[in-house]
C-alpha positions in Angstrom: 57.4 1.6 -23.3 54.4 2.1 -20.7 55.3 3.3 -17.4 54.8 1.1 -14.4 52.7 3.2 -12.6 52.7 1.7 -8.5 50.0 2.6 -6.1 52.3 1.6 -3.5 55.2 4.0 -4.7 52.5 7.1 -4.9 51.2 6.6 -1.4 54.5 6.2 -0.2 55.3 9.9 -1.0 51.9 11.0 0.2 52.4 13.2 3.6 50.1 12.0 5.8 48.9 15.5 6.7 46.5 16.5 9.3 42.8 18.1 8.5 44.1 16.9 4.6 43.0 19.2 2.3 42.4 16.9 -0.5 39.8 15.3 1.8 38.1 18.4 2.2 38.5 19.5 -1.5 36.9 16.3 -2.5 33.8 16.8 -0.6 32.7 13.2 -1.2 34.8 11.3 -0.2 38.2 10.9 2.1 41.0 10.1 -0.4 43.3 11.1 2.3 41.7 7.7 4.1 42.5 5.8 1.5 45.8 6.1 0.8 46.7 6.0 4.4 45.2 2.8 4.3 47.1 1.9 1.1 50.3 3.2 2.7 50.1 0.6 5.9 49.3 -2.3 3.6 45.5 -2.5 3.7 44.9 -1.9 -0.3 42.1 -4.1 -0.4 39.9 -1.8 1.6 41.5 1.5 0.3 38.0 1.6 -2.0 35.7 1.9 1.4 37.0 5.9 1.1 36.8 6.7 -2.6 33.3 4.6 -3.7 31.7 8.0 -4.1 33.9 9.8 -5.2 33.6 11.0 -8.8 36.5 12.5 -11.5 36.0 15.8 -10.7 35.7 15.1 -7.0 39.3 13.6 -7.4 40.1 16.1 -9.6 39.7 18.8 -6.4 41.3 16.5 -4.1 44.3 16.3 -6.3 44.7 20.0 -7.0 44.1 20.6 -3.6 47.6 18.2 -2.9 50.0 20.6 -0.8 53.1 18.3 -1.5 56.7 20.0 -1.5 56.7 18.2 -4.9 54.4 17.4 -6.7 50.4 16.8 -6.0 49.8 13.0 -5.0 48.3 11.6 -8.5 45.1 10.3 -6.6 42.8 10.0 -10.1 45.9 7.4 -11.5 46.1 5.5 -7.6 41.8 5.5 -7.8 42.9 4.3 -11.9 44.4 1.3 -10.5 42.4 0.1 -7.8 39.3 -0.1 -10.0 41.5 -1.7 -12.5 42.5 -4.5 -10.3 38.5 -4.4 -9.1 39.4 -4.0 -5.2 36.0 -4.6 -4.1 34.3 -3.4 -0.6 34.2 -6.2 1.6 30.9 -6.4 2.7 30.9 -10.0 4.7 31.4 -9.3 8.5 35.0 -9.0 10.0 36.2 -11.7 12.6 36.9 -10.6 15.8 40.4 -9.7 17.3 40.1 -10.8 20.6 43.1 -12.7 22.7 44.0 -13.7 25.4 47.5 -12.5 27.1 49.0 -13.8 30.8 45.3 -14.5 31.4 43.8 -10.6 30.3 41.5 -10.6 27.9 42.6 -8.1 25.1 40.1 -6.6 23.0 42.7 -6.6 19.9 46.9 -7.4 20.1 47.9 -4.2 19.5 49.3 -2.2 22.2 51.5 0.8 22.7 55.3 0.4 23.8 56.5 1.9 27.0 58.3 4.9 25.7 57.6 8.8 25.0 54.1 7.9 23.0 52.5 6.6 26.4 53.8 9.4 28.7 50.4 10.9 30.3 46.9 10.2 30.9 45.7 12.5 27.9 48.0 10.7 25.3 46.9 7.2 26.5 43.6 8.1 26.8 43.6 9.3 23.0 45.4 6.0 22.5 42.6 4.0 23.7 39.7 6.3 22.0 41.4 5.2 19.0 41.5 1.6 19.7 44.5 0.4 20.9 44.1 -2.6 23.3 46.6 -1.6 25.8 49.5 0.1 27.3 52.7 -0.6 28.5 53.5 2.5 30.1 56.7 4.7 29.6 58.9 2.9 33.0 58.3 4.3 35.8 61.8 4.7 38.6 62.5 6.6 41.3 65.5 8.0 40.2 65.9 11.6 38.6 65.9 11.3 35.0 67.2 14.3 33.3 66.9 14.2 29.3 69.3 15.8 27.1 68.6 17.3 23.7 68.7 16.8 20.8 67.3 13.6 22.0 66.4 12.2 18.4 68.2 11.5 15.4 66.7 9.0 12.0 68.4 7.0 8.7 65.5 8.4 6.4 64.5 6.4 3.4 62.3 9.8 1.7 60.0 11.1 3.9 59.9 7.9 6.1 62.3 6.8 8.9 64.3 3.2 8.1 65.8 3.7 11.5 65.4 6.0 14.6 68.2 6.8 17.1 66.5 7.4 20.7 68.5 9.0 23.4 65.0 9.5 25.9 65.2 7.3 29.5 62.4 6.5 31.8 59.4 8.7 32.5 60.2 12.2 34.1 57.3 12.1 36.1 57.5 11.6 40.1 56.8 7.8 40.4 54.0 8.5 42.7 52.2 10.9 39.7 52.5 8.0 37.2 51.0 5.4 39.4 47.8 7.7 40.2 48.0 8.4 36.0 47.5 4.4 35.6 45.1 4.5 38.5 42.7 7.0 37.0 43.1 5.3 33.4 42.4 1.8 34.3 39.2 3.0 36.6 38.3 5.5 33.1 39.1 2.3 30.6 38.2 -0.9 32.7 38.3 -3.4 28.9 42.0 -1.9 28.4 44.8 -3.8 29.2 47.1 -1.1 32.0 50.8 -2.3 31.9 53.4 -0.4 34.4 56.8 -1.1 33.4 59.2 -0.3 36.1 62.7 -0.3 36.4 64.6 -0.6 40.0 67.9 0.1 41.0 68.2 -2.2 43.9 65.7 -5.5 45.2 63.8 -3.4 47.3 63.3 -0.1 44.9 61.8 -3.3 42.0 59.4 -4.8 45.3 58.4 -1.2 45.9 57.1 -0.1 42.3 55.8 -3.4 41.4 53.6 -3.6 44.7 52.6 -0.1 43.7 51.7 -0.7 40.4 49.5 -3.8 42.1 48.1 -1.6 44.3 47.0 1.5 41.6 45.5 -1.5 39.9 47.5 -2.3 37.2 46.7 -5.5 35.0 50.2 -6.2 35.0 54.1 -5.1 35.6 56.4 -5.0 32.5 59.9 -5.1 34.3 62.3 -2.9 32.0 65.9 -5.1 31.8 66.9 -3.4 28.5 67.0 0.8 28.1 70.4 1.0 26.2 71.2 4.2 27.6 70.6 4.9 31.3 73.1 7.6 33.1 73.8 5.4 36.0 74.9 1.9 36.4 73.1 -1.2 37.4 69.9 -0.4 35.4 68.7 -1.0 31.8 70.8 -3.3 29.7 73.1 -3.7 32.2 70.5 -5.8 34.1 69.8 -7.8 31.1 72.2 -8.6 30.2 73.2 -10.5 33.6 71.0 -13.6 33.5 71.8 -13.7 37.5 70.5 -10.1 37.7 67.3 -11.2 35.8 66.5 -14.5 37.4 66.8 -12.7 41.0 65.1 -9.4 40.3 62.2 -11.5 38.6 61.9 -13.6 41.0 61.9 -11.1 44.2 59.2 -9.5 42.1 56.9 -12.4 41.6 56.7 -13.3 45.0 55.5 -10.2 46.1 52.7 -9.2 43.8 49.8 -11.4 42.1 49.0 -9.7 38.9 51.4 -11.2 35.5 54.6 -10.2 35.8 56.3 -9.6 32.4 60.8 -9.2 32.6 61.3 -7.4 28.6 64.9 -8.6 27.1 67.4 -6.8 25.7 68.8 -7.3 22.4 72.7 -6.2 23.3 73.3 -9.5 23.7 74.5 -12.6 22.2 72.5 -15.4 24.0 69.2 -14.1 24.7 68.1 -17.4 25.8 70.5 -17.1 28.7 68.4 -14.5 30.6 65.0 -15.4 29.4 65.4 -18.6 30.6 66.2 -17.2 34.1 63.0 -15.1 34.1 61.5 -18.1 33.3 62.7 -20.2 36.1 62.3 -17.4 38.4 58.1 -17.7 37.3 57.9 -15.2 34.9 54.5 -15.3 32.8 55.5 -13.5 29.4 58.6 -12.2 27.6 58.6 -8.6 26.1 61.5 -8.4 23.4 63.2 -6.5 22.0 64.0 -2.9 23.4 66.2 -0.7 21.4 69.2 -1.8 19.9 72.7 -0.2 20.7 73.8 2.3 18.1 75.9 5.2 17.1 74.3 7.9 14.4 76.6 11.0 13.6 74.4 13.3 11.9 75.9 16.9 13.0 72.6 18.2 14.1 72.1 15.9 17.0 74.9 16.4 18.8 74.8 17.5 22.5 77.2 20.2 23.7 79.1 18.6 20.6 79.2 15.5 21.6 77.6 12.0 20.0 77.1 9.0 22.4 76.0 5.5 21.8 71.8 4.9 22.0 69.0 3.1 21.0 68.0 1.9 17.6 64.5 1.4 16.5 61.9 1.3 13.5 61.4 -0.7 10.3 65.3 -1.7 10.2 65.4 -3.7 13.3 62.4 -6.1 12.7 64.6 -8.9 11.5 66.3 -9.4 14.6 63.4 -9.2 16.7 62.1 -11.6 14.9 65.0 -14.0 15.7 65.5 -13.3 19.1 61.5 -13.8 19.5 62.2 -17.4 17.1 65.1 -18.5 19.4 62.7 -18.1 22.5 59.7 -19.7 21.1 61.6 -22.2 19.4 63.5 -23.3 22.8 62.0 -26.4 24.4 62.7 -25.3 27.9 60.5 -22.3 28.1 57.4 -24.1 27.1 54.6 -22.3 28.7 55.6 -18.6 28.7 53.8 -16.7 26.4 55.6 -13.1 24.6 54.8 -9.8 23.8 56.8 -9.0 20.2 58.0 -6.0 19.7 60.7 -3.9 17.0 59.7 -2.2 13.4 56.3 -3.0 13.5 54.4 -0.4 11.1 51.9 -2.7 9.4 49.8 -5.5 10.1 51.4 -7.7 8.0 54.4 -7.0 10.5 52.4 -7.6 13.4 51.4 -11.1 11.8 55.0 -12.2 11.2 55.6 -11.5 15.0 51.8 -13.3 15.9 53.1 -16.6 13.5 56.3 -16.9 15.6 55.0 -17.1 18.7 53.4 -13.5 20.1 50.3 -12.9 21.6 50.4 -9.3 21.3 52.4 -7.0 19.8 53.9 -3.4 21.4 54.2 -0.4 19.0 56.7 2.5 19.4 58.2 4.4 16.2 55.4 4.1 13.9 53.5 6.1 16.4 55.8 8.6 16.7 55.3 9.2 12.8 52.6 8.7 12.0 50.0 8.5 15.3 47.8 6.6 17.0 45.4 7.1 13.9 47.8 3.5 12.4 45.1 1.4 14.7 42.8 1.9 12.2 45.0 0.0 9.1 46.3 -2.1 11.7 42.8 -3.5 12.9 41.3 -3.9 9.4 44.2 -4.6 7.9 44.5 -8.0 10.1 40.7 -8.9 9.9 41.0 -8.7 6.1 43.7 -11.2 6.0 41.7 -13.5 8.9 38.7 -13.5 6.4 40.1 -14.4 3.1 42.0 -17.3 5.3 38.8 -18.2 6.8 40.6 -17.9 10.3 37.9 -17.3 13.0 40.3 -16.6 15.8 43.6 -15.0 16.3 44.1 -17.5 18.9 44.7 -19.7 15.7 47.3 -17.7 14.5 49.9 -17.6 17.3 53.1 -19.8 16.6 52.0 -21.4 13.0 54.6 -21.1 11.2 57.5 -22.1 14.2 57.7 -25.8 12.5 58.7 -23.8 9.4 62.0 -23.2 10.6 64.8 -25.1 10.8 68.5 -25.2 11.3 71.0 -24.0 8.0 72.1 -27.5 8.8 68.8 -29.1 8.0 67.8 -27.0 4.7 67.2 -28.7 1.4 70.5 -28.2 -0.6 69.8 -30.5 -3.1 67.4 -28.4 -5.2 66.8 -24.8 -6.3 64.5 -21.9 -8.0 65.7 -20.0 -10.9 64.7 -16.6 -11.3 61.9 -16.1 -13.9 61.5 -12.9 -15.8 58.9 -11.7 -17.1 59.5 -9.1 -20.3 56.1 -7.6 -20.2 57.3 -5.9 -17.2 61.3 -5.3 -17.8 62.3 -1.7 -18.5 65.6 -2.7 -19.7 67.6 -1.0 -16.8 70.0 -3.2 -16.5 70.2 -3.5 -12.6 69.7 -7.3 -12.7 72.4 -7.5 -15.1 75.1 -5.2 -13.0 74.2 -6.8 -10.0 74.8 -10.3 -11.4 78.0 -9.6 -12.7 79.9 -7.4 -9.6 77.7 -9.3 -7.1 76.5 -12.4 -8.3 77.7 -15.3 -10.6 78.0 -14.1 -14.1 74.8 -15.5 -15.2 73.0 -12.5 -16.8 74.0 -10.9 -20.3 72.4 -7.6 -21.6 71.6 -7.1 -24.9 72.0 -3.3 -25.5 70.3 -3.2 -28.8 67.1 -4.4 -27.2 68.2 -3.9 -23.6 67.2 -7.3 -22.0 68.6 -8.8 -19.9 69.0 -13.0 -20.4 69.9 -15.8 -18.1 72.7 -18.0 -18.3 71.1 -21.3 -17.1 74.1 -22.8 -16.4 76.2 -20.4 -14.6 73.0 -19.1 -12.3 73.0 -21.3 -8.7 69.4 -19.3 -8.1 71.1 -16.9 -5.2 67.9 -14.5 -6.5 70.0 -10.9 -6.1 68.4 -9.6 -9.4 65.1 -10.4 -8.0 65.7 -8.5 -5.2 67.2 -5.3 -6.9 64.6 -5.6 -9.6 63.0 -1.6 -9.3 59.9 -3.0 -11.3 58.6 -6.5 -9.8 59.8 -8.1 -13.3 61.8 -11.4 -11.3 59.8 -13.4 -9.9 60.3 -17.6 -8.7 60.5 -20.2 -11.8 59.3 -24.0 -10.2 62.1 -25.5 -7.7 63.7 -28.1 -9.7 66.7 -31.1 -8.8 70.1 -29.5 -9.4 72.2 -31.5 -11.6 
């Protein structure tokens, strides 16, 4: 049987390294490029790094591999991509441009206030690499002393599925942050300078946010969500009191002019509670979500030998920042406000999803702290790409498309359904769909072990679609949606 050979599989194991040396063994090429670009979902341009490269060229670059492993097989992954003729685009790339509270934002990507946006030099690198903005790590005036181990992941191989964050607000004196966000907003005038602040009483939020104003900030992120501040009335706890919210937002927008932006917690039921307070109170976007509560035990991370609850992050936690972004967009009340998404974005395709329920930008955290600023690049072309072969001119265009798509479970079509179709030209006869089915499903699938392939019982399968999903190969895929009988 042929093996399913999966450019997506083989870049997901590639390393990512620095100064790659099967870049510099190729000589012609940047094959290093290319995968990265195939590893953040941007395949269709992975070719613009490997068009003259030649056999033996590859044939460096792959020797040259210094995975723990085995080499990267970059000759089979340039193989494929000829084979499935992933042309150069050559026709010009729309622009990115949007508009956000009234800023205009050369792209929607921006960094997240947290530990990747924590001095000038690191937001300066940011914006070199062409990130559109900052929300800078929150500024207080309270002492924050970190403890370590600070970190902890769930690892999925050499990626992270989730990340456990212990780190508060920045460590800098307030007073050295503002004249940070000073210097880089008089250095970077096109780049969009967010302060995010976080008060302790009404006058301490008044104080930073007229100081951010005043260091000429283009706006004030106010942080109502860090899951794990060492002293009471801050963070979560704030946001999770729509009172709080509604008060502290509104004290804050009647002192300062620039957009002020309140960002949600997700340790909550009823996010529309509080977000509808910061709304009332004249709030002019919604940042959501921050990190989610959690508890991690691996052994390594304990402190003094101790665990605590923290915040969640990364590719796990997308879903429900998605649906808390969805219940805010969809509510009919907040009409006008615009939001910043923000949770497990790593691609652009993920940035899209959070763009086509409502955002007008999007904030990046863990993916930076993997893999570096350098993800800009996938993320920029990655979205133009998909603009062009939609003919979609402007992002603007983009930005809440697919909120008529959803719907209550109430109001879902239950009157029809898809059976799974499989294709055998694929199948490897593993037998997952079939085990799955049986201990999981509804008895539809047999398995013929002489041949081992797996067959559907038509009339026991209600089209639930859990052997597609466990399917290692791709082989299930969507038969037409028929009436059930």
């Amino acid at each position: 049987m042929k093996h399913q050979f999966s450019i997506r599989e083989e870049a997901a194991r590639c390393l990512l390294c620095e100064d790659a040396p099967c870049t510099k063994a190729c000589g012609k090429g940047d094959p290093a490029r290319a995968i990265r670009a195939i590893r953040f979902d941007n395949v269709k341009n992975a070719g613009l790094w490997l068009q003259d490269c030649s056999d033996d060229d590859l044939g460096r670059a792959e020797k040259a591999c210094i995975h723990y492993d085995r080499p990267i097989r970059i000759r089979e992954i340039v193989g494929e991509l000829r084979g499935e003729r992933l042309e150069v685009r050559g026709e010009e790339r729309p622009e990115l441009g949007i508009t956000f509270c009234g800023l205009r934002c050369e792209n929607p990507f921006f960094l997240a206030s947290s530990a990747i946006c924590a001095n000038y030099e690191m937001v300066a690198r940011a914006f070199e690499a062409g990130w559109a903005g900052v929300f800078y790590k929150t500024i207080c005036k309270q002492d924050i002393r970190e403890v370590s181990p600070r970190f902890d992941a769930i690892r999925e191989g050499a990626s992270f599925a989730g990340f456990r964050n212990m780190e508060q607000l920045s460590e800098n004196p307030y007073e050295v942050d503002f004249d940070i966000l000073r210097r880089l907003k008089k250095d970077y005038p096109l780049k969009v300078v967010v302060a995010s602040i976080m008060g302790q009483t009404e006058e301490e939020w008044i104080e930073l946010a007229k100081m951010a104003e005043e260091a000429g900030c283009d706006a004030v992120e106010l942080n109502y969500s860090c899951p794990q501040m060492r002293l009471a009335g801050m963070g979560s706890d704030v946001g999770q009191d729509a009172e709080l919210v509604t008060f502290y937002t509104a004290y804050v927008k009647r002192n300062v002019k620039i957009p002020v932006i309140p960002k949600m917690t997700p340790n909550i039921t009823q996010i529309n509670q509080p977000a509808m307070g910061s709304y009332f109170a004249g709030a002019d976007a919604i940042s959501a979500i921050n990190t989610i509560k959690s508890v991690t035990m691996s052994p390594e991370v304990k402190v003094d030998g101790k665990w605590t609850v923290s915040g969640y992050s990364g590719r796990s936690v997308k879903p429900i920042a998605l649906r808390y972004i969805l219940e805010m967009a969809k509510n009919p009340i907040m009409k006008n406000i615009q939001f910043s998404g923000i949770g497990g974005i790593e691609t652009w395709h993920d940035a899209l999803e959070f763009i086509q329920v409502g955002c007008r930008n999007v904030q990046v955290c863990t993916a930076v702290m993997q893999y570096g600023y350098r993800i800009i690049d996938d993320l920029k072309m990655g979205m133009q790409t998909y603009m062009a072969e939609r003919g979609v001119e402007h992002l603007e265009d983009l930005v809440g498309e697919l909120l008529p798509s959803f719907v209550l479970p109430s109001d879902l079509d239950r009157e029809t359904m898809v059976f799974p179709l499989f294709n055998r030209g694929k199948c490897i006869g593993c037998g997952r769909c079939y085990i799955s089915c049986q201990d999981g499903g509804h008895q539809a699938i047999t398995f013929d072990y002489d041949t081992r392939q797996p067959h559907l019982v038509g009339k026991k399968c209600v089209g639930c679609h859990l052997c597609r999903l466990v399917c290692p190969v791709g082989a299930i895929g969507l038969a037409q949606r028929i009436q059930k009988k």
